[in-house]
Each structure stands twice: as C-alpha cells, then as structure tokens.
DRENLUM-781788 format. One line per field, with one value per residue (C-alpha): residue number from 1; z, x, y; chain. Coordinates in steps of 0.05 Angstrom, whole numbers, plus 32768, in hexadecimal, padded with zeros to 4 digits. Example, Ala and Ser with C-alpha at 12.3 -4.5 7.8 and 13.67 -1.06 7.14 Angstrom:
! DRENLUM-781788
n <- 1; 2 .
w <- 809C; 808F .
u <- 80F6; 8111 .
v <- 7FA6; 7FEB .
chain <- A; A .
This chain:
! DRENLUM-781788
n <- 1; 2; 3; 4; 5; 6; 7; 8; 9; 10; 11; 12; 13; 14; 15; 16; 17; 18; 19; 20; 21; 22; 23; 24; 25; 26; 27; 28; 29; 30; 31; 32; 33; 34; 35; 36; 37; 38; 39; 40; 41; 42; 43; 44; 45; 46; 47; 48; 49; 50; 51; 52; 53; 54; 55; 56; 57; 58; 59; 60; 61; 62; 63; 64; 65; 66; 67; 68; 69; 70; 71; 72; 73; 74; 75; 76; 77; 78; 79; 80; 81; 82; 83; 84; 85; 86; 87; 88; 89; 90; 91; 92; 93; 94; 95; 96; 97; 98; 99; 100; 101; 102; 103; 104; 105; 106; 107; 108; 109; 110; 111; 112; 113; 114; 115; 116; 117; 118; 119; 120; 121; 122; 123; 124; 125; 126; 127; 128; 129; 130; 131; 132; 133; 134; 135; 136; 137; 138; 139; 140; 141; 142; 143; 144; 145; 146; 147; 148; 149; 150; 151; 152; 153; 154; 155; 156; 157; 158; 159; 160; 161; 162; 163; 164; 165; 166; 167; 168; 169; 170; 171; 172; 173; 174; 175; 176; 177; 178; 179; 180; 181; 182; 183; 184; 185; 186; 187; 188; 189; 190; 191; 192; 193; 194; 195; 196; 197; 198; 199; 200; 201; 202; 203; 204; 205; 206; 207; 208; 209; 210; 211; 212; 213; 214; 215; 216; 217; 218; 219; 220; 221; 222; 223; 224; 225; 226; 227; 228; 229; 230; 231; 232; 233; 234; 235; 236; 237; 238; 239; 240; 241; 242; 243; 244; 245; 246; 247; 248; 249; 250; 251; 252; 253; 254; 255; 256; 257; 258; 259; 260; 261; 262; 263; 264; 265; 266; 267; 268; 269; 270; 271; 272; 273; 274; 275; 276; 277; 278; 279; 280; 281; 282; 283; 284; 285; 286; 287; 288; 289; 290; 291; 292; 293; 294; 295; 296; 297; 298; 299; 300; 301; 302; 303; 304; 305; 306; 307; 308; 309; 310; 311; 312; 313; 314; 315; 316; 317; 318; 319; 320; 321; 322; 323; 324; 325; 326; 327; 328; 329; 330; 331; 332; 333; 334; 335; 336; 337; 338; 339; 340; 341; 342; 343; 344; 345; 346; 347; 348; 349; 350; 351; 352; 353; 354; 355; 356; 357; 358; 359; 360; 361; 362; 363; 364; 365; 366; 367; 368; 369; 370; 371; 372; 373; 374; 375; 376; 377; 378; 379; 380; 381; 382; 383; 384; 385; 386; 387; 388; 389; 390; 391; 392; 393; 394; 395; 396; 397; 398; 399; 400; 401; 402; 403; 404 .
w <- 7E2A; 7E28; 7E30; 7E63; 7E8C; 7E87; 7EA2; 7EE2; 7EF3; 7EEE; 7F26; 7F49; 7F4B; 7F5A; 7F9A; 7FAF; 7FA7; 7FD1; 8005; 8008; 801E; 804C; 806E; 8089; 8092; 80CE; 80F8; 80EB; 8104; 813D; 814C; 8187; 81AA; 81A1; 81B5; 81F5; 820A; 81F7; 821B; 81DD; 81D6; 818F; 8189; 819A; 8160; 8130; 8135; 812A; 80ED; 80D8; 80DE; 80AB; 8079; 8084; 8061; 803C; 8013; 800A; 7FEB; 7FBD; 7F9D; 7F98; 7F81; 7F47; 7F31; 7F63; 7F2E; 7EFA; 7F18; 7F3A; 7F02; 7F1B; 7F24; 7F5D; 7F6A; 7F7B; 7FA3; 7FD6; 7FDB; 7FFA; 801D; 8047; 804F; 8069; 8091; 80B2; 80BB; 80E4; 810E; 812A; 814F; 816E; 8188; 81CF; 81CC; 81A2; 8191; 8176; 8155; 8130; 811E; 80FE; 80D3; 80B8; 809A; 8083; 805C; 8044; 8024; 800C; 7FF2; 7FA6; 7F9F; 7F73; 7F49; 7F3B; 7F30; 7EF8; 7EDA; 7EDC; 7EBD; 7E83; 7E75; 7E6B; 7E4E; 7E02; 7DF8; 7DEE; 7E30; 7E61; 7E77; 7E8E; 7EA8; 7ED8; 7EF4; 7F04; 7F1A; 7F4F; 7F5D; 7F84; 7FC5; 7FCF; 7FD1; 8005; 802B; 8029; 8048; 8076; 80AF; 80B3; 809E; 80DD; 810B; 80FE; 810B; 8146; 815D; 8151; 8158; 8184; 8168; 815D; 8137; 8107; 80F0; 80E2; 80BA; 8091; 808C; 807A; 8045; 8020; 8027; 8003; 7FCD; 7FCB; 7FB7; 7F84; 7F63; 7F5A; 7F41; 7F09; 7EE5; 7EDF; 7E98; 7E80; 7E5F; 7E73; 7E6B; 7E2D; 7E58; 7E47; 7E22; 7E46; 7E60; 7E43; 7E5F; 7E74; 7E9A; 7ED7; 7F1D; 7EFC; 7EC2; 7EE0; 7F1C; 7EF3; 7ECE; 7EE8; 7EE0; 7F02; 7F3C; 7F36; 7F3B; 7F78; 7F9D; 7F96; 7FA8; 7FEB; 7FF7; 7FE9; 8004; 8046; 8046; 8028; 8062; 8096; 8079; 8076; 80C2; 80F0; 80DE; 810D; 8143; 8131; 8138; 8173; 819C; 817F; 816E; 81A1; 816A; 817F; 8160; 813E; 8128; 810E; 80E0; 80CE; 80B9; 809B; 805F; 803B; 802C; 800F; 7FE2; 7FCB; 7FB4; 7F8F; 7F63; 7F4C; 7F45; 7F0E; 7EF1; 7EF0; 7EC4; 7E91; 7E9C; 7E87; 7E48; 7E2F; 7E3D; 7E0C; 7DD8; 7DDA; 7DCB; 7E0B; 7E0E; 7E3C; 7E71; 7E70; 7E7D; 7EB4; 7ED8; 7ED0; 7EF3; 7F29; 7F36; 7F42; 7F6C; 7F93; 7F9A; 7FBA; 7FF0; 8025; 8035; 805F; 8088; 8099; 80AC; 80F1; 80FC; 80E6; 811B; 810F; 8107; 80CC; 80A6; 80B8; 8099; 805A; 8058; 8059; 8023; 7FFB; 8001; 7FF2; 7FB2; 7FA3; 7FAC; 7F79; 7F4E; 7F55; 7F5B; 7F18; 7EF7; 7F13; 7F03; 7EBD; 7EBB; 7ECE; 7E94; 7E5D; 7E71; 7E76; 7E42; 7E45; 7E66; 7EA0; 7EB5; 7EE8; 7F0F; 7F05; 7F26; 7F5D; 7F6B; 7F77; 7F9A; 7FD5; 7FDA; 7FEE; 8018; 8037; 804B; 8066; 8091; 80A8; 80B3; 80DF; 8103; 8115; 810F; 814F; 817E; 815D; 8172; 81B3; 81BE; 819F; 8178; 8134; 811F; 8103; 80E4; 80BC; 80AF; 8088; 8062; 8043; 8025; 8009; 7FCE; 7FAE; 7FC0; 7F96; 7F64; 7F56; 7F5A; 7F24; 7EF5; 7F08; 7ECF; 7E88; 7E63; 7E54; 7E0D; 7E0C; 7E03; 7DBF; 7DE1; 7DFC; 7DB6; 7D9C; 7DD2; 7DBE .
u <- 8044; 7FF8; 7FD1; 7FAA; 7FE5; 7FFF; 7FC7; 7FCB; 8007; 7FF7; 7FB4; 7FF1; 8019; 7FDF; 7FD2; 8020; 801D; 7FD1; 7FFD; 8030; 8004; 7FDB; 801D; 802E; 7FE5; 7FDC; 8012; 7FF2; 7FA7; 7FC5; 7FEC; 7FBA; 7FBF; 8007; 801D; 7FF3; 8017; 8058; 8057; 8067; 806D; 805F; 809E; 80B4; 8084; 809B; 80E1; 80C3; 80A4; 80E3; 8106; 80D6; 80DE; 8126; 812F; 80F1; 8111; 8158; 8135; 810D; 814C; 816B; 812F; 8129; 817B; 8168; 812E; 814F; 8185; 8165; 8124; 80D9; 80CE; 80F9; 8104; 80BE; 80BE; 80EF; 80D9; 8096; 80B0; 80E1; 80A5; 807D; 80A6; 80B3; 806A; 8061; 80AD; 8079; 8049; 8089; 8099; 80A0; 80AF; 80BF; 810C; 80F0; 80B2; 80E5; 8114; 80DA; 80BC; 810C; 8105; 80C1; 80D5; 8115; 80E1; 80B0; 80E3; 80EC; 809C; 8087; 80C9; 80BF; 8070; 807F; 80B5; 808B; 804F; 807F; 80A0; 805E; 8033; 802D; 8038; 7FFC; 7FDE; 801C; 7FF9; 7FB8; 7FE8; 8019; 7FE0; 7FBB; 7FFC; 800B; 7FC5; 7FBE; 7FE0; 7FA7; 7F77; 7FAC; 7F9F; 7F4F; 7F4B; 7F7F; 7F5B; 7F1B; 7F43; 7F79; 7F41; 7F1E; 7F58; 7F62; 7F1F; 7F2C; 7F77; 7F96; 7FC4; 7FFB; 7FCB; 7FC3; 800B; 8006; 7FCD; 7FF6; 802B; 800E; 7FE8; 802E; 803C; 7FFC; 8016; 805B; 803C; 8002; 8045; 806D; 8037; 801C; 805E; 805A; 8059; 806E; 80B8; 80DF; 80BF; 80E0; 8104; 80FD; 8130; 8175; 817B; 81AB; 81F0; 81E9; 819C; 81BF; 81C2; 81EC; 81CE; 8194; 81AB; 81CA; 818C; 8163; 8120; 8128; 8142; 8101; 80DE; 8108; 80F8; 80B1; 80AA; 80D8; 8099; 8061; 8068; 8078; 8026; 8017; 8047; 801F; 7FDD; 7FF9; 8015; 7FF8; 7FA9; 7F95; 7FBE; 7F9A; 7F56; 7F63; 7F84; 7F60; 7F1F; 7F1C; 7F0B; 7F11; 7F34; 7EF6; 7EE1; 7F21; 7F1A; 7EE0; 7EF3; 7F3A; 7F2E; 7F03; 7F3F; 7F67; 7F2A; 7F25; 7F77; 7F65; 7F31; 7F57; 7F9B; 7F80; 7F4E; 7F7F; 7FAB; 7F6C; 7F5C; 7F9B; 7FA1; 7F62; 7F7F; 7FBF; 7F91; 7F67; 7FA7; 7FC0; 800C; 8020; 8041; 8007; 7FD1; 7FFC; 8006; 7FC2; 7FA6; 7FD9; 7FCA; 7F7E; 7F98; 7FC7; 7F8B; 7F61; 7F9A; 7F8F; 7F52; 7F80; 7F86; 7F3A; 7F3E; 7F5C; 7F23; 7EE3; 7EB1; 7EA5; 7ED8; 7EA9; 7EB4; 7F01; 7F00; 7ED5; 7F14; 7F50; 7F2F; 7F2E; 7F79; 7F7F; 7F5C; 7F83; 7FC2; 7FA4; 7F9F; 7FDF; 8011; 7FF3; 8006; 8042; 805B; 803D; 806D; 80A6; 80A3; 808C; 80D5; 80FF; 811C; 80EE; 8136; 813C; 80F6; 80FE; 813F; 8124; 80E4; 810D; 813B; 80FD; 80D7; 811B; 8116; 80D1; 80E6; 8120; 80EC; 80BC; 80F0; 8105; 80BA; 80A4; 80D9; 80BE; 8071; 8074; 809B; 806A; 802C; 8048; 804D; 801B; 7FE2; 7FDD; 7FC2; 8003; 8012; 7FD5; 7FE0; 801D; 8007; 7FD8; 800D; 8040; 801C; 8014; 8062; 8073; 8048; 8068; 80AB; 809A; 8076; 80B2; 80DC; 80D8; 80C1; 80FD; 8106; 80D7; 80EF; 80E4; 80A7; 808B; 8090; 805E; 8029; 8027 .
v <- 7E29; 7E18; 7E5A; 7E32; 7E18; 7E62; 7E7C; 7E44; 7E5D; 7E9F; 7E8F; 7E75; 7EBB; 7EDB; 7EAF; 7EB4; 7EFF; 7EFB; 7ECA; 7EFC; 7F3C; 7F05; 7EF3; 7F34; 7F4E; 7F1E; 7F42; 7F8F; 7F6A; 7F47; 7F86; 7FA2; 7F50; 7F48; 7F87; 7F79; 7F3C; 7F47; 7F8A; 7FB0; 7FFA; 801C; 8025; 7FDC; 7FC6; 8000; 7FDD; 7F94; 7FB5; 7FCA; 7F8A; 7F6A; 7FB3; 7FB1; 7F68; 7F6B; 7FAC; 7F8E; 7F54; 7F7C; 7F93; 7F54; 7F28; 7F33; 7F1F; 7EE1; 7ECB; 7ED1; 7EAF; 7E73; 7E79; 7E89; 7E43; 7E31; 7E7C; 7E86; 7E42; 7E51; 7E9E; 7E85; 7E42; 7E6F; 7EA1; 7E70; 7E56; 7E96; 7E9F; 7E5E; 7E83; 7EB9; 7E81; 7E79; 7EBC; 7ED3; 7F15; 7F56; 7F3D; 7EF3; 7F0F; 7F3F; 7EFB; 7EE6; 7F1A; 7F2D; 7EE6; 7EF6; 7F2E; 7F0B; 7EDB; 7F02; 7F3A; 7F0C; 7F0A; 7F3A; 7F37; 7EEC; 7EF5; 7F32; 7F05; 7EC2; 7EE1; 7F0F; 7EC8; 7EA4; 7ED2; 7EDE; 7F2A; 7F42; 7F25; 7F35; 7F75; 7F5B; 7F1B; 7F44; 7F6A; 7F2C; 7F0D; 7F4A; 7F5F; 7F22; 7F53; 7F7B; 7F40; 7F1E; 7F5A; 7F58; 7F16; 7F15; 7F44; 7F0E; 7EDB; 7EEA; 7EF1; 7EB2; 7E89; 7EAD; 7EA3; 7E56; 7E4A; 7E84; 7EBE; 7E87; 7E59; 7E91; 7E91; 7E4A; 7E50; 7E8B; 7E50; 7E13; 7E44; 7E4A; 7DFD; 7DF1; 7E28; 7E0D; 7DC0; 7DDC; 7E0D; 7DCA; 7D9C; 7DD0; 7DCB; 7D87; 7D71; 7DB9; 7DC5; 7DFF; 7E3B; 7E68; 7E95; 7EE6; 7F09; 7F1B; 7F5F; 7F94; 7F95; 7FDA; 7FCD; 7FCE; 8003; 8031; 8042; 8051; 8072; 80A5; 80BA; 80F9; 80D4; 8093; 80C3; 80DF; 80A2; 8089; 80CA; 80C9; 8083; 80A0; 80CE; 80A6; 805B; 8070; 8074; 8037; 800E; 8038; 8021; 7FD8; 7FDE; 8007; 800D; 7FD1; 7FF6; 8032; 8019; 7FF0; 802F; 806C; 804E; 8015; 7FDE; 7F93; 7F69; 7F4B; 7F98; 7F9B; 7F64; 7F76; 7FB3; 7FC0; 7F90; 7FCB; 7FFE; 7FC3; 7FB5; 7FFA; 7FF1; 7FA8; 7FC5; 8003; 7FE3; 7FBA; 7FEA; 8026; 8011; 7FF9; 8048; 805E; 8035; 8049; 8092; 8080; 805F; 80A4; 80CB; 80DF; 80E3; 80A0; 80D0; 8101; 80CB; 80A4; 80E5; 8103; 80D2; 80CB; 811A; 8104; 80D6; 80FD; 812C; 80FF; 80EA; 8124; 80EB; 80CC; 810B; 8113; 80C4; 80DB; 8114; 80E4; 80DA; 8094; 8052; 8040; 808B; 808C; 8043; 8061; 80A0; 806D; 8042; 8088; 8087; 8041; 804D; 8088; 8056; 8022; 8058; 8072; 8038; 801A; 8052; 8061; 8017; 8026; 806C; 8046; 8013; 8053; 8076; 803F; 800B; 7FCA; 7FA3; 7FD4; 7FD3; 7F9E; 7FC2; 800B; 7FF0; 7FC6; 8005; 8031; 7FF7; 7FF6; 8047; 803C; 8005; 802F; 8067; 8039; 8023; 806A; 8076; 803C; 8051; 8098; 8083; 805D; 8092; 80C5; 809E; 808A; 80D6; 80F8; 80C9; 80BB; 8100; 8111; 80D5; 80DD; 8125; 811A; 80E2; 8111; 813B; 8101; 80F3; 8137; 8149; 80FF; 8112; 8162; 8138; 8113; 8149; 8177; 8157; 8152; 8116; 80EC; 80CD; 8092; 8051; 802A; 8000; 803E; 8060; 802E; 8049; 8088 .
chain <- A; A; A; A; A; A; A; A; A; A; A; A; A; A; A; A; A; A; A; A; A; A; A; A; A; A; A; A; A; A; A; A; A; A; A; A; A; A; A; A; A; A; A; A; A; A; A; A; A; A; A; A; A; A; A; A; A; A; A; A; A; A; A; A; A; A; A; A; A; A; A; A; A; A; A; A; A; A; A; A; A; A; A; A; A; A; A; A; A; A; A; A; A; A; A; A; A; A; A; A; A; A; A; A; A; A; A; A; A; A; A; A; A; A; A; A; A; A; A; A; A; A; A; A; A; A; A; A; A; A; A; A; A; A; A; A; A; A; A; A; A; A; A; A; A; A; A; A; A; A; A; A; A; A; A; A; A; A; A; A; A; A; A; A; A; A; A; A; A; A; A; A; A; A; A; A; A; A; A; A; A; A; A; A; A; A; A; A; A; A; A; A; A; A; A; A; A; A; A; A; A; A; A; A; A; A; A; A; A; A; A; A; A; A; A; A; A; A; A; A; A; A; A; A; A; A; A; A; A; A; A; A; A; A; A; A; A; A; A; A; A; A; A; A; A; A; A; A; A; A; A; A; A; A; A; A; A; A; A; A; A; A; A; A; A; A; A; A; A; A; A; A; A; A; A; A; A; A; A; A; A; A; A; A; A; A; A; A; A; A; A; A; A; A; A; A; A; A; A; A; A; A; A; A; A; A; A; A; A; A; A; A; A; A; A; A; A; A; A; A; A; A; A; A; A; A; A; A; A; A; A; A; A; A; A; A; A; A; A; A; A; A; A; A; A; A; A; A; A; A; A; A; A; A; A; A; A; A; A; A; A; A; A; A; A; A; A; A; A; A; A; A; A; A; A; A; A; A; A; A; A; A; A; A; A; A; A; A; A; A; A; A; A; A; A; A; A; A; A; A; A; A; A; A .
C-alpha cells in the first residue's frame, strides 16, 4: 500500500476511535439535564451506565475475532454505522428503560473499535512505523473526549439535548462514506500473519502473569469509567456547575490523558534504548504514576471547581501515563500472536469491574456524596501496580528479546 494512502486511513482510525469516545461523552455532559427530566435517581443512571458497559465489554472480547473475521474494512464500517445509529436511538428516548435500549446498542457498536483500529493500522503499516501508527490510530479517544463537553453543549445550545445525539450520528455517517471512498482504487490490504494455534483463552488464562495483568486492570479501570461517567454529575451536584460551566470545563483532564498517552510510551523507549530492562522501565514509570493518583482524592476537598478540575486532570495524566505502558508490558511478556487476546481478555476484566462499580457508585452517592468514591479511587492504582511488581519477570518473548 502507498505510504500516503496508509497514512489516510490511519487519520481515519484516529477519527473513528475520536467518534467513539465523542459518542458516549455526550451522555456523562448531558447527565445533570437528563437526569432532571426523566426523573432519574443516581442510581437509575448508574444502571443506564451499565447497560452500555455491560455490551460494550462483551464486545471488547469478541471484536477483535469479528475483524479478523469480517476484515477492518467492512468490520470497522458496520462497528460505527450501528454506533451511530444508536446515537441518533437516544434523541429518541423517553425515559431511563429506552435511554438504556439505546446505549446497550451503543456499546455493542463501539465494543470492535479499538480492536479493528490496532489491527487496521499493524496491517498497513511497514514495521518500523506500526508503533507511532497504533498510537496515532487509538489516541484519537482522548481527543474524542476533549471536544465532546463544548462540542455537546453547543448543539444543545442550538438544537436541544436530542439534537445533540443526531449531530453524534450523522458525525459517523459522514465517517462511514469518507472510510468507503478512501479505499477506492486500493487492492486488498496484505493481511498480517495468522496467529498461533495455541494464541487462544486458554493458554493464556493459565499463565500466572496474564492473571496478573487481568487483576490489575480489575483495580484500576474502575477509575477511569468513573472519570468518563460521573464527573459532569459531579460538578453539576457538588459544585453547582451549569451545563455550559461544565463544558467548559471537563475537556481539560481528558487533554492532560491525550498528551501523555502518546508521549509515554516515547519516554519509555528512550528508557529501553538507555539500557533499562523493558519491564523495569514500563513499571518504573507506572509507579510514578500510581504515585501521583491519590490527586484524585484531594479533587473532592479543593476549594474551588477550577482546582478540583486542575487535581482530576493530575489523575488523568497519571492514566496516560500508565495505560501506555501497561499496553506496552502486555506486548514485552507475551508472544507477538497473543497480544491482541491477552490485551482483549484484560480489556473485559476491566470492563466487568466497571460494571460492578457503576453499580455501587450511584447508591453510594445517592447516600453519602462522592467523597468516598473519590477516596478509593486514590488507592486503586498503587494496589494494580504492587500486583503487578509482585511477580517475577516472565521469559520474554522473541520480539521482546530484541529490545533489550
């Protein structure tokens, strides 16, 4: 393929993967409205949150066989035609039970994103550019998650709550016709290598350190959902932020995670290529990172919206910094074929505690505030981290080898 058509395609992951985090940032900033007219409780939006983590983490399991099955081309089509269709499903919603309808299909759309966008840009890429590529490629989420607070209120400044889920919609339609048209004229992309026979659940299930990994991803991205959810809700109820304060506002943590997600793994190459050990770089700076979580905590005791804002985005830079080299970790311990389903398997753990969190977060605020909520958060990132240094290095795979 054309290094210059490879790299279109690649803008084009990037702005399916920005689509994606867009998609399901306009529910957490219309939170405070919709929860007002539907009559919703905490803990009636805690279970609409659900219904979209519920599908949304099956789907991350499964999309990644589904590419390969259907290829990223068409794959990655229907993933965000069915998304966006169940975007413009929430400007029809008239209460908790339909909004919920609709964000389980959002999340049954969205789940195959990331898997096709890793895969698209591996396939296309020549290998000494697929790095840089699948960071570009997935580090299009954070910079969906930037725009969608103004973004979200502008439209519903102009068009009405409802209007705003359209927008989100015809958004993907626009994507969906730009995906097809840039393959025009192109053969079929050389497809990558097949996977082992044995690069399958079980033979990485039975393995002490994937356990590891899927364990500390159990601890640690219960936060990031909470960050994703419930910090419009936050600001609206404990700081008493409008909806156009909000917007203003919750775009600057998600920043803070764009930047580091791509530099952080820059960091920790240049760590390797200084003679750090691959697993001693990738966890020294998830330690600093880890150390720099209890931010979160002191979020909930600043005296100002603007400094608790300035603490979360602390966290969410700690988060860049750790999830790129966690990712990183995960492909240094495992052979190159398994990467994909040892990172899927980790990604649904994480799913399958943000679940069981949601679930608790909104009885807990409901009862008692959000103190607590924030309070724990501080402490799930150091407990991942000791999970993960607890066990000896495992034998490094032959493309790891090369690293060292």
């Amino acid at each position: 393929m054309p290094p210059h058509r490879a790299w279109i395609l690649c803008t084009l992951l990037f702005c399916a993967t920005a689509l994606s985090f867009l998609d399901r940032q306009v529910l957490s900033v219309l939170a405070p409205e919709l929860t007002r007219e539907f009559g919703m409780s905490n803990t009636a939006y805690s279970r609409v949150v659900f219904a979209f983590v519920l599908s949304y983490t099956a789907m991350f399991a499964l999309g990644g066989r589904l590419m390969d099955a259907l290829g990223t081309r068409l794959g990655l089509a229907l993933s965000v035609g069915l998304w966006s269709l169940a975007s413009a499903a929430h400007a029809l919603a008239r209460g908790p039970w339909s909004l919920g309808l609709a964000r389980f299909f959002l999340g049954v759309g969205e789940g195959p994103c990331f898997p096709a966008a890793t895969k698209g840009a591996v396939e296309w890429m020549p290998p000494h550019q697929r790095a840089l590529a699948v960071g570009f490629a997935n580090g299009g989420s954070a910079f969906g998650a930037v725009l969608a607070p103004p973004l979200t209120v502008w439209w519903t400044g102009m068009i009405g709550w409802r209007g705003a889920f359209l927008a989100t919609a015809l958004l993907g339609a626009i994507w969906v016709i730009a995906w097809q048209l840039s393959f025009r004229g192109l053969q079929r992309a050389t497809p990558a290598p097949p996977a082992k026979r044995d690069a399958g659940f079980r033979s990485l299930l039975v393995r002490a350190e994937v356990r590891r990994f899927m364990a500390a991803r159990f601890f640690f991205d219960p936060v990031f959902y909470f960050y994703m959810f419930w910090i419009p809700q936050y600001l609206s109820r404990e700081r008493g932020l409008s909806l156009a304060e909000i917007g203003n506002l919750t775009w600057i943590p998600f920043l803070a995670l764009g930047v580091t997600n791509i530099a952080a793994g820059r960091v920790s190459d240049l760590l390797v290529k200084r003679g750090y050990a691959p697993r001693r770089a990738r966890l020294s700076l998830m330690l600093a990172a880890a150390l720099l979580t209890p931010a979160s905590w002191l979020a909930s005791t600043a005296g100002t919206a603007g400094a608790a804002i300035a603490l979360m985005s602390v966290l969410m830079f700690a988060h860049g910094i750790w999830i790129a080299n966690y990712i990183t970790l995960i492909g240094d311990t495992v052979d190159p074929a398994e990467v994909g389903t040892a990172v899927g398997l980790t990604g649904t753990c994480g799913g399958i505690a943000g679940m069981l969190s949601n679930l608790v977060v909104g009885p807990v605020v409901d009862q008692a505030g959000f103190a607590p909520v924030f309070l724990v958060s501080a402490l799930l990132y150091p407990s991942a981290w000791l999970i993960l240094a607890a066990g000896r290095r495992a034998a490094a795979p032959a493309a790891a080898k090369g690293t060292t």
